[in-house]
Every structure is written in C-alpha cells, then in structure tokens.
C-alpha positions in Angstrom: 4.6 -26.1 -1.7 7.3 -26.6 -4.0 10.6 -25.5 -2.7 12.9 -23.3 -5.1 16.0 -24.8 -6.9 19.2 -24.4 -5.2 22.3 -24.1 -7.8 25.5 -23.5 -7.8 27.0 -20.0 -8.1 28.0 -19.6 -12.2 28.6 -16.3 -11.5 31.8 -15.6 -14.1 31.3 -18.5 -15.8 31.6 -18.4 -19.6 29.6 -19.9 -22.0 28.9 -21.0 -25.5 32.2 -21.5 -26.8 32.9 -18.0 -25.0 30.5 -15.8 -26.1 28.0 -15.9 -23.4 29.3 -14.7 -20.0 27.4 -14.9 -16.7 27.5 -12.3 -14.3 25.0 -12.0 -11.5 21.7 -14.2 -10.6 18.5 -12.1 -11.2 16.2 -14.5 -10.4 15.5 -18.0 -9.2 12.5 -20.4 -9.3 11.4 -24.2 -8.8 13.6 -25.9 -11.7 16.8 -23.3 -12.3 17.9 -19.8 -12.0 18.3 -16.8 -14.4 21.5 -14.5 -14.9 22.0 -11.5 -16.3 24.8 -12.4 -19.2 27.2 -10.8 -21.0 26.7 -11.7 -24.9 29.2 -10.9 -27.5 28.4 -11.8 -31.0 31.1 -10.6 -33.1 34.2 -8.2 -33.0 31.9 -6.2 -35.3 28.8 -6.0 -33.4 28.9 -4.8 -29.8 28.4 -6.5 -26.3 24.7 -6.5 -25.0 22.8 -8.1 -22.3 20.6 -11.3 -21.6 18.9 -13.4 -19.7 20.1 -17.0 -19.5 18.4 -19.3 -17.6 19.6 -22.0 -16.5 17.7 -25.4 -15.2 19.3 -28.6 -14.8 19.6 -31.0 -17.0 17.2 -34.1 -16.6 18.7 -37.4 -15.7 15.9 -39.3 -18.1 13.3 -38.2 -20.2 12.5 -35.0 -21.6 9.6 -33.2 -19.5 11.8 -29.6 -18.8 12.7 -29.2 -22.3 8.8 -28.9 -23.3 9.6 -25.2 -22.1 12.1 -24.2 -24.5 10.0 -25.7 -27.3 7.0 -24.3 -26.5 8.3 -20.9 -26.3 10.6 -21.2 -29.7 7.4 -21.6 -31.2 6.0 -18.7 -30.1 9.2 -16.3 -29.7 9.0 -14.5 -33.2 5.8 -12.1 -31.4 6.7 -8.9 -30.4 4.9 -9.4 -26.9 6.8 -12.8 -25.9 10.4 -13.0 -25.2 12.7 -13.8 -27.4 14.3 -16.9 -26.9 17.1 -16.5 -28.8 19.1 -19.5 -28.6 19.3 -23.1 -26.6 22.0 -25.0 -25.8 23.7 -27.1 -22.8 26.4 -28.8 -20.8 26.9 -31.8 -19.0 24.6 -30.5 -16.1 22.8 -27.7 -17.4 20.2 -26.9 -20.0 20.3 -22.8 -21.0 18.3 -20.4 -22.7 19.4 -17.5 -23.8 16.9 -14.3 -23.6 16.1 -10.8 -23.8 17.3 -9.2 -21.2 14.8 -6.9 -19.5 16.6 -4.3 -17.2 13.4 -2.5 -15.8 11.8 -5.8 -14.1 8.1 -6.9 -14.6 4.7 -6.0 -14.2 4.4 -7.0 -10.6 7.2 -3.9 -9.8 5.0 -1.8 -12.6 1.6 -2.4 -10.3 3.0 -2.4 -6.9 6.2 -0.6 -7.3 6.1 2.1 -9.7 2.3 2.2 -9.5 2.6 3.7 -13.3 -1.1 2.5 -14.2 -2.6 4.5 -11.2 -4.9 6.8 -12.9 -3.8 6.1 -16.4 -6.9 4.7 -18.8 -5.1 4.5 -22.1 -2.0 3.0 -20.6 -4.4 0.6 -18.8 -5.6 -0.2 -22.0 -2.1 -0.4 -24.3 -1.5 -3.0 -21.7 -3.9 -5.0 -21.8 -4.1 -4.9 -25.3 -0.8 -6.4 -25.5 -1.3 -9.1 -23.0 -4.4 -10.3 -25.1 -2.1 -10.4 -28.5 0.6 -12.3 -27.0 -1.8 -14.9 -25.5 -4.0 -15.5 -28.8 -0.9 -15.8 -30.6 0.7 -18.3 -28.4 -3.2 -20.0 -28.7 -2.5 -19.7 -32.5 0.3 -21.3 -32.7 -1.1 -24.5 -30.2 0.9 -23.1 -26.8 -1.1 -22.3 -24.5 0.7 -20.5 -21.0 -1.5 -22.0 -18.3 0.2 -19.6 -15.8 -0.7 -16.0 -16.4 0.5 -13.5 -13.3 2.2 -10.2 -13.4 5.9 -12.1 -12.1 5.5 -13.7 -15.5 5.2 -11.2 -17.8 8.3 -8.3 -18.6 7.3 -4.0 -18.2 9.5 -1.4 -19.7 9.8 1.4 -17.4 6.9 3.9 -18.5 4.6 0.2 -18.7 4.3 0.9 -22.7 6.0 -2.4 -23.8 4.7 -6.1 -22.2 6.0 -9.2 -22.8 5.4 -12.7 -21.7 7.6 -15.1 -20.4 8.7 -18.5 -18.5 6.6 -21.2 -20.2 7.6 -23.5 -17.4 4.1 -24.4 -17.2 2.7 -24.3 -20.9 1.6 -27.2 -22.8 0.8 -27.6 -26.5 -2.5 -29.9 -25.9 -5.8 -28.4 -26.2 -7.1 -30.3 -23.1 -5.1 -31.4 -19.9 -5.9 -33.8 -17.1 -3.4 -31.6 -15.1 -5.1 -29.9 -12.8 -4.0 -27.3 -10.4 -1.8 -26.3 -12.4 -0.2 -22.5 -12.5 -0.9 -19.8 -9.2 -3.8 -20.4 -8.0 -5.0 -16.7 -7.7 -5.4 -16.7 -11.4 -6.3 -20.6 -11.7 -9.8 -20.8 -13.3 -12.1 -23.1 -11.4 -12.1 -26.1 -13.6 -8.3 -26.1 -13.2 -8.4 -25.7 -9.7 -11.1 -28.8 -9.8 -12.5 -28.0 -6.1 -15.6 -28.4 -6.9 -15.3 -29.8 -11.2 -15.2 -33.2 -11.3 -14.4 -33.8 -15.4 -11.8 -36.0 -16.3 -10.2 -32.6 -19.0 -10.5 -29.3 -19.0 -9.6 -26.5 -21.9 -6.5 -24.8 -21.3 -7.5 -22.2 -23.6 -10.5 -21.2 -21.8 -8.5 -21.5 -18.7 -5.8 -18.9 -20.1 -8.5 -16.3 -21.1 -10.0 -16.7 -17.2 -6.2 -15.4 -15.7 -6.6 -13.1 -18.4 -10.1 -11.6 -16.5 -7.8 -11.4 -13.4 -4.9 -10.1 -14.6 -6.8 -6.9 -15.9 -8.2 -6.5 -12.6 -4.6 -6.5 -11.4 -3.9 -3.3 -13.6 -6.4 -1.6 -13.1 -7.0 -1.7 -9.3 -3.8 -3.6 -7.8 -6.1 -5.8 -6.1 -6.8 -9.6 -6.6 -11.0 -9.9 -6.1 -10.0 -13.6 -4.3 -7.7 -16.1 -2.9 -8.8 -18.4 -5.2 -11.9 -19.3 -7.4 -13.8 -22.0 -5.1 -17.3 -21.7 -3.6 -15.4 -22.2 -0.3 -13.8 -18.7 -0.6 -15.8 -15.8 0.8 -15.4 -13.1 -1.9 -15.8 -15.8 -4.7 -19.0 -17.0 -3.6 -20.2 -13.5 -3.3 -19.1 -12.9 -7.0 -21.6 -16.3 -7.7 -24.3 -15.0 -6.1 -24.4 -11.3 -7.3 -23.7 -11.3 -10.9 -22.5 -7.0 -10.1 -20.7 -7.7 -7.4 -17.5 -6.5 -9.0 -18.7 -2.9 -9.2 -19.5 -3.3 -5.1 -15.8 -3.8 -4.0 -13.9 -2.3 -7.6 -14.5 1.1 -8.4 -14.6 0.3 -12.0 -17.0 1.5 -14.4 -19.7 -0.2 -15.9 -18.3 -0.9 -19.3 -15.5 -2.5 -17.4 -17.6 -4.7 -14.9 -19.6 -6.0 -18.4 -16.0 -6.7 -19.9 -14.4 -8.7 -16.8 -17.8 -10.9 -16.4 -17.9 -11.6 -19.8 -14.0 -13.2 -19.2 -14.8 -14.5 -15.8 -17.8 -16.7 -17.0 -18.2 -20.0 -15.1 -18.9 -21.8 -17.8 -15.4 -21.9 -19.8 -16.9 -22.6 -22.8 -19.5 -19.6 -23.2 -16.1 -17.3 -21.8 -15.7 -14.4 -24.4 -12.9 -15.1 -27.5 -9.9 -13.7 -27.4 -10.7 -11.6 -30.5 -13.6 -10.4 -29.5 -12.4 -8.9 -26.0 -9.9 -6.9 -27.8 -12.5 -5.2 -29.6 -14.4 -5.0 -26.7 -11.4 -3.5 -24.9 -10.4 -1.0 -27.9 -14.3 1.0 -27.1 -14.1 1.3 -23.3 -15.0 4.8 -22.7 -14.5 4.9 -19.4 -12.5 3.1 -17.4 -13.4 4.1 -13.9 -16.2 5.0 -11.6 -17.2 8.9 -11.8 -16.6 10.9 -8.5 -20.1 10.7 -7.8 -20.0 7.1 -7.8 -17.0 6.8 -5.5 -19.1 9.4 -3.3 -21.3 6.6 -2.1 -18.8 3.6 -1.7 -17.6 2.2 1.3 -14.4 4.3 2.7 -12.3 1.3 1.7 -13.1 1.2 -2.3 -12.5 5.1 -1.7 -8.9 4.5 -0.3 -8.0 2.4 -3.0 -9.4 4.8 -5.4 -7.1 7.7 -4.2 -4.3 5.7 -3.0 -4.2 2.8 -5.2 -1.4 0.0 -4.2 -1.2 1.3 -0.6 -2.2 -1.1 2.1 -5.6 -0.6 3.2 -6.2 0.1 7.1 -8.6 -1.3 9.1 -12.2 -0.1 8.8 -11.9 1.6 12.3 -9.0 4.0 10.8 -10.0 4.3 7.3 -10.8 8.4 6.9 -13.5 9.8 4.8 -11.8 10.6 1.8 -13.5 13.4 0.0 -14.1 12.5 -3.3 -14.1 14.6 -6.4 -14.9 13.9 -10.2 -11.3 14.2 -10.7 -10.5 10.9 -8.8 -10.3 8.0 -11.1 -8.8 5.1 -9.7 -9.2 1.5 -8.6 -10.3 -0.1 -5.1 -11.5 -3.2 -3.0 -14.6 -3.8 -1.0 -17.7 -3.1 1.0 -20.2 -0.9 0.0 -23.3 -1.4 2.5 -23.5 -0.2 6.9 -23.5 -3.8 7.3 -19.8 -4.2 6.0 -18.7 -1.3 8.3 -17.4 -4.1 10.4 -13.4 -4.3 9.0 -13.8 -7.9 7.8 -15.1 -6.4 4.5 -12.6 -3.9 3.8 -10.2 -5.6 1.7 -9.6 -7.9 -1.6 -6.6 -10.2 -1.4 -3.4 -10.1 -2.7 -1.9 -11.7 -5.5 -1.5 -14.6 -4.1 -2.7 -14.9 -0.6 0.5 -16.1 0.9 1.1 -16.0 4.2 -2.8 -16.2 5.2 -4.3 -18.6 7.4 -6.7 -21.0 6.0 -10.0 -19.7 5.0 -13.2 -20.9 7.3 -15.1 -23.2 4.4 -18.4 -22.6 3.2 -20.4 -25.6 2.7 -19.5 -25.8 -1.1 -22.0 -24.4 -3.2 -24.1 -26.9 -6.3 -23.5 -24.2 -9.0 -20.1 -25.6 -10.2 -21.1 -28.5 -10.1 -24.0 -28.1 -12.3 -22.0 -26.4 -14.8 -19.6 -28.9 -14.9 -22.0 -31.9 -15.2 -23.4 -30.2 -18.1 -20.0 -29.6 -19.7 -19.4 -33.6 -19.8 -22.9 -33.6 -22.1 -23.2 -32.5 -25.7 -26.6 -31.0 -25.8 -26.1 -27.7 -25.3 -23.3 -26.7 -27.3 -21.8 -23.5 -26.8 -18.8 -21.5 -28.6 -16.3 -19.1 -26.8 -16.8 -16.8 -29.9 -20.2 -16.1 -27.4 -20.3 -13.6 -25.5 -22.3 -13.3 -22.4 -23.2 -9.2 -21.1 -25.8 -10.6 -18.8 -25.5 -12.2 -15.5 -22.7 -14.8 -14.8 -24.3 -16.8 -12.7 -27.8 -16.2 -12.1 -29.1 -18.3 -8.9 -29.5 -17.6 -5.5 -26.9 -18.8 -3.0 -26.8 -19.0 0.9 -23.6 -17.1 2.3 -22.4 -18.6 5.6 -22.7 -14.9 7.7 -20.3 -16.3 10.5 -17.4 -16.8 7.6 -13.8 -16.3 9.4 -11.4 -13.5 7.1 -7.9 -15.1 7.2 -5.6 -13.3 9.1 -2.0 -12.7 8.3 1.1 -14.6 10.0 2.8 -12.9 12.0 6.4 -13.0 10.2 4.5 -10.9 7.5 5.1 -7.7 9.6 1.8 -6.3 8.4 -0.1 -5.9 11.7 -3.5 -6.0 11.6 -5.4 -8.2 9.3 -7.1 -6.0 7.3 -3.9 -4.3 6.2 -2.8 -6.4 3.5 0.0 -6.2 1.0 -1.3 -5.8 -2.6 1.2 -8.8 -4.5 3.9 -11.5 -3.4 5.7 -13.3 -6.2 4.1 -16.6 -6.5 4.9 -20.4 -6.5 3.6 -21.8 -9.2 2.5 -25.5 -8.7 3.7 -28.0 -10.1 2.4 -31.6 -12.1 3.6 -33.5 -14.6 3.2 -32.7 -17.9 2.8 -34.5 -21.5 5.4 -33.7 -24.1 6.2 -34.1 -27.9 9.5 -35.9 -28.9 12.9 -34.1 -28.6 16.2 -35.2 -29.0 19.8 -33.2 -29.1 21.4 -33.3 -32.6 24.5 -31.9 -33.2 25.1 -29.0 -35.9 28.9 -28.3 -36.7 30.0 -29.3 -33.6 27.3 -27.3 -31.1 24.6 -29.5 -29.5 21.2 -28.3 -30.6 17.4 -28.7 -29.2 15.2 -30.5 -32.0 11.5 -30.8 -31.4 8.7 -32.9 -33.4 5.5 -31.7 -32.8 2.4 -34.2 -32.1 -1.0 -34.7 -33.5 -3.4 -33.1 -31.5 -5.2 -35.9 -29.0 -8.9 -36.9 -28.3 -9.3 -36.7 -24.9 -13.4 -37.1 -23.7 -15.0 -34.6 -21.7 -14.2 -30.9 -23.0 -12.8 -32.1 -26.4 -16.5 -33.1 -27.5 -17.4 -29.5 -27.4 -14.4 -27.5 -28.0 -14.0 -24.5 -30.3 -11.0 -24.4 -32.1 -10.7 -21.0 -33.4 
C-alpha cells in the first residue's frame, strides 16, 4: 500500500509573489499535501480562502502535472473545483483552489448523517455527481477514482463538487489497471478475473457511480471489492435482486443501481439516461411494511442509519412503522440469523483480514471473452431493467467473514465502521505534452492535448457519446 507523502511544514510560507499565504495543512495524500491559504488579490478586493495543494516537483518527466491539466479542463463546471491558478518553485508544484470549509461527502454520510431520511436531497446529490462526471466525460477526462473523500459537501449536502484528479486520465481506454479504491473499482479495472489487454474508463466511472449512490442513500458499501472471490459480490452475481435482500431500498432504486452496476461495461446505462432515470424515482425507500419482514439488521440500518451494526445476537427487534424510511445492510432469511450475515462493508474494507476465496466464478470471464469480440455489439446508451447476471452459481457455504484487527478498537466483527478514507492505488499513467513557459515574468503550466489512440480490445466496440 502506497505510503502518504511526507513534506515539510510551509506553514507561514508566502507565495506567489506574496499573494498566496499558507496557513495550516488540511490534508495530505500519496504525492503532496493541501493548506488552507490566505489569498489576497488586490487592495480593492478582499482576502478569501483556498486550497493550495502542494506536490513535489518531478525530477524528470511530466506524469504529476497530468492532474492539473486534466482538471483545468474541466474546472469551468459548477460541480468540479475550481482550479484557479498553477504555478511553482524550485521544489514544489501548486494549485490553487476553492477552498471548502465544511469538509466532504464522507463527513456528510458518516458525520453529519444529513441524507438519513432525506429522498429529494438524496436525489439533488446524486444529480450533481452525474453532471460533473458526464461533463468531465465531455470534455475527454475521465476521474477513474470516484469515493466520497474525493468529492467537496456544503454543510446542509445541497452543493457537491468533485475534486483531486490525481488519478484521471484523458484516454478513452487504459491498460492501467487497479487503478483508484478498490471499493468503487469496477471489475474489469480491478482485472481479478478480466483478462483484456484495455478497458473503458468511462464505463468504469459510471460503475463507482452505482456505488457511490449506494453510499448516500444507505451509508453502506454492498462489498469489499467486485471479484467473484468476495462473498457479498458473488451473491449480487447469482441473484440478480439481491440488492433489495441486504438494502432497504425500493424497487425503482434496486432497477436504477443494476442498471449501473451491469457486468458487462458496455451494455452499463449512459450517463444521460440515468439522470432521467434518477429525476422520476418515486420512492426512494422500502415502505414500513417491507422493512417489517427484513432481517433485524437491514431494520437497524434503516432506523439508525451510519451507526455500527451489532452483532446478530444483540441486534433488538426494532418495530417498524410506515414512517421509517431509511437505508440498511444484510440478511433477510432464518438461515442468516447466524451474525456472519448481518453487515455490508465499509468504504473501503481497511483494516479487515483477508477474505476466505471462493473458487472464482466463469461468469466474468465469459463476459469478458466476449468483450474482446465484435459480434455482439452493444451501446451504453442501453439500458438493461432486467436481470444483471442471469446464471446459476455455486456459493462456497463454509465462506470465512473477515474479521477486524484489533488496533481498530471495534470489538466484535460484525460491528463495523461504515467509511475510512481511502488509499487510492497507484500506476503509471500516459500523458500529453507539457512544458513551463514563462508569461511576464511568472512560470506558467502549458498543455497540448493528444489525438485520441487505438488501442485493441474495448476500443473496437466503444461508444463515444
């Protein structure tokens, strides 16, 4: 696991000719840390606050400054960042940014808990996240690490906003796989079990997409990651409603998330069309009569939200009424009663032991062997409302839950926390031409953008939209 960057304290220092002043570090990562800055444009406009990140500059080459220039290109949307400016010293590269005082959508869900119970904010949300990401797509950048650490909440969770491209790329198809958390890491990025030589980044975005609405809505990841070997994933293969089992989320949802969550990327719904789908939910949740006949841990969740689920043994009956609306985790048959089923994971898994492995399952592989062919071509402007994956696979009953490490300071297995911040993972990474040209005396970031490349595999079938 990629350790994070360990800089010197700029604390104080002045930037920019003088008009950028660091104060305190607000955050830190793999490649550089962010302050919160004191900018100060003019003796006619007042001081405000930003973000300046700050990432050091590379000895050769020019694979870290494919962040900036990815996210300039995108900045002008009202759901991304700003990136306001670029410059740099002898050892650092920094960006200046909005500054975002009320932290991000990771303290929104597991924090403030302001979506609990909240269907139109739920959807205002979403909405946003799916206009920011199709206009990045527009525009040829694609994120390729979508997660609630990276993406800024206002307060009341009305205003979103994506940010730290870190990990974005401006090619349509990458040979970089495992790239971004691996919670919301589609499975032909995480290539367990799809063996093609590309895969579509796009499609890849709209899958953490798929999870990153479940995150709202339930504060619950539905698995550690997406890999036959992973218990809760291979039950998601073999029942094509197995959502609505461990979520209590209504059926209009359960249709939605499947239709983003489709194992073949390329039949995944378009970004367009799952905002319309989005804008006619009716309901968001299950009814109270629903949640009457889940398992006691999907009604815990349901009342309680981002609390830690207890163990099975100690989980009460929670009387449910038709005024409960809310989210959940699993279980909903006697034969889950056992405690190992009374959870989904957080986001990511960290700190668990690894998973006992199923013997891995011949669905993804199918799909991907008939992604490398041409004969059944297929458009992401599809969508699917019917089963994701309709075939019939043997579960391994004697599966071992992980349990949590004992520095966690959760206790008993089953009592999970609902997020961590993640480490995203790391690769290298294709970039465009980019030079420093000077512009009245201040160093400045110029970027030439490349002709899109053929690369075999996914290209031959891709819809550009």
């Amino acid at each position: 696991m990629p350790s994070f960057f360990h800089s010197p304290d700029l604390a104080g220092l002045f930037l920019d000719d003088g008009r950028l002043q660091l104060l305190d570090c607000i955050g830190s990562g793999v490649h550089g840390v962010v302050y919160r800055a004191l900018s100060i444009s003019s003796r006619d406009q007042p001081s405000e606050y930003r973000a300046v990140k700050c990432i050091p500059k590379p000895n050769s080459g020019e694979t870290r400054l494919s962040e900036f220039a990815n996210h300039a290109k995108v900045s002008n949307h009202n759901n991304v960042t700003t990136l306001h400016h670029i410059f740099h010293d002898e050892t650092f590269i920094y960006a200046e940014l909005d500054f975002c005082p009320d932290g991000t959508l990771l303290d929104a869900i597991n924090r403030r808990q302001i979506f609990h119970n909240q269907p139109e904010l739920v959807r205002a949300a979403f909405l946003q996240l799916v206009d920011a990401v199709h206009h990045c797509h527009e525009q040829g950048v694609f994120h390729r690490d979508l997660k609630p650490e990276n993406i800024l909440c206002s307060f009341d969770g009305s205003y979103l906003r994506l940010v730290d491209f870190g990990m974005s790329t401006d090619t349509w198809v990458s040979e970089d796989f495992g790239r971004g958390s691996e919670c919301y890491m589609s499975p032909e990025c995480l290539a367990e079990e799809f063996k093609l030589p590309d895969y579509s980044v796009r499609h890849s975005d709209i899958w953490s997409l798929g999870i990153l609405m479940i995150n709202i809505l339930c504060a619950r990841s539905p698995w550690e990651r997406a890999a036959s070997s992973h218990r809760h994933f291979n039950d998601f293969l073999q029942d094509p409603n197995y959502l609505r089992t461990v979520l209590p989320i209504s059926y209009e949802v359960q249709t939605v998330v499947k239709s983003i969550l489709t194992i073949d990327p390329m039949s995944r719904i378009s970004l367009p069309t799952l905002r319309g789908r989005v804008d006619t939910i009716d309901t968001w949740y299950m009814s109270g009569e629903d949640l009457a006949h889940t398992a006691p841990s999907v009604q815990w969740v349901a009342q309680y939200y981002a609390s830690d689920i207890p163990s099975s043994s100690s989980v009460p009956n929670i009387s449910v009424t038709s005024s409960v609306s809310s989210t959940g985790s699993q279980g909903s048959s006697d034969s889950q009663s056992s405690g190992e089923e009374g959870f989904l994971y957080p986001s990511p898994a960290l700190g668990l032991e690894p998973l006992g492995m199923h013997e891995p399952q011949p669905i993804l592989a199918r799909i991907a062997r008939s992604l490398s062919s041409d004969s059944s071509p297929s458009s992401s402007d599809e969508e699917s409302d019917g089963p994701i994956t309709p075939y019939s696979i043997p579960v391994d009953p004697d599966i071992e839950v992980p349990e949590l490490c004992e520095e966690e300071g959760i206790g008993a297995s089953l009592q999970v926390p609902l997020f961590r911040p993640t480490k995203g993972v790391n690769g290298s990474r294709g970039f465009r031409s980019a030079s420093w040209t000077s512009n009245g005396g201040r160093k400045m970031l110029e970027v030439e953008r490349p002709r899109p490349r053929a690369i075999s595999g996914f290209n031959a079938r891709m819809d550009r939209e």
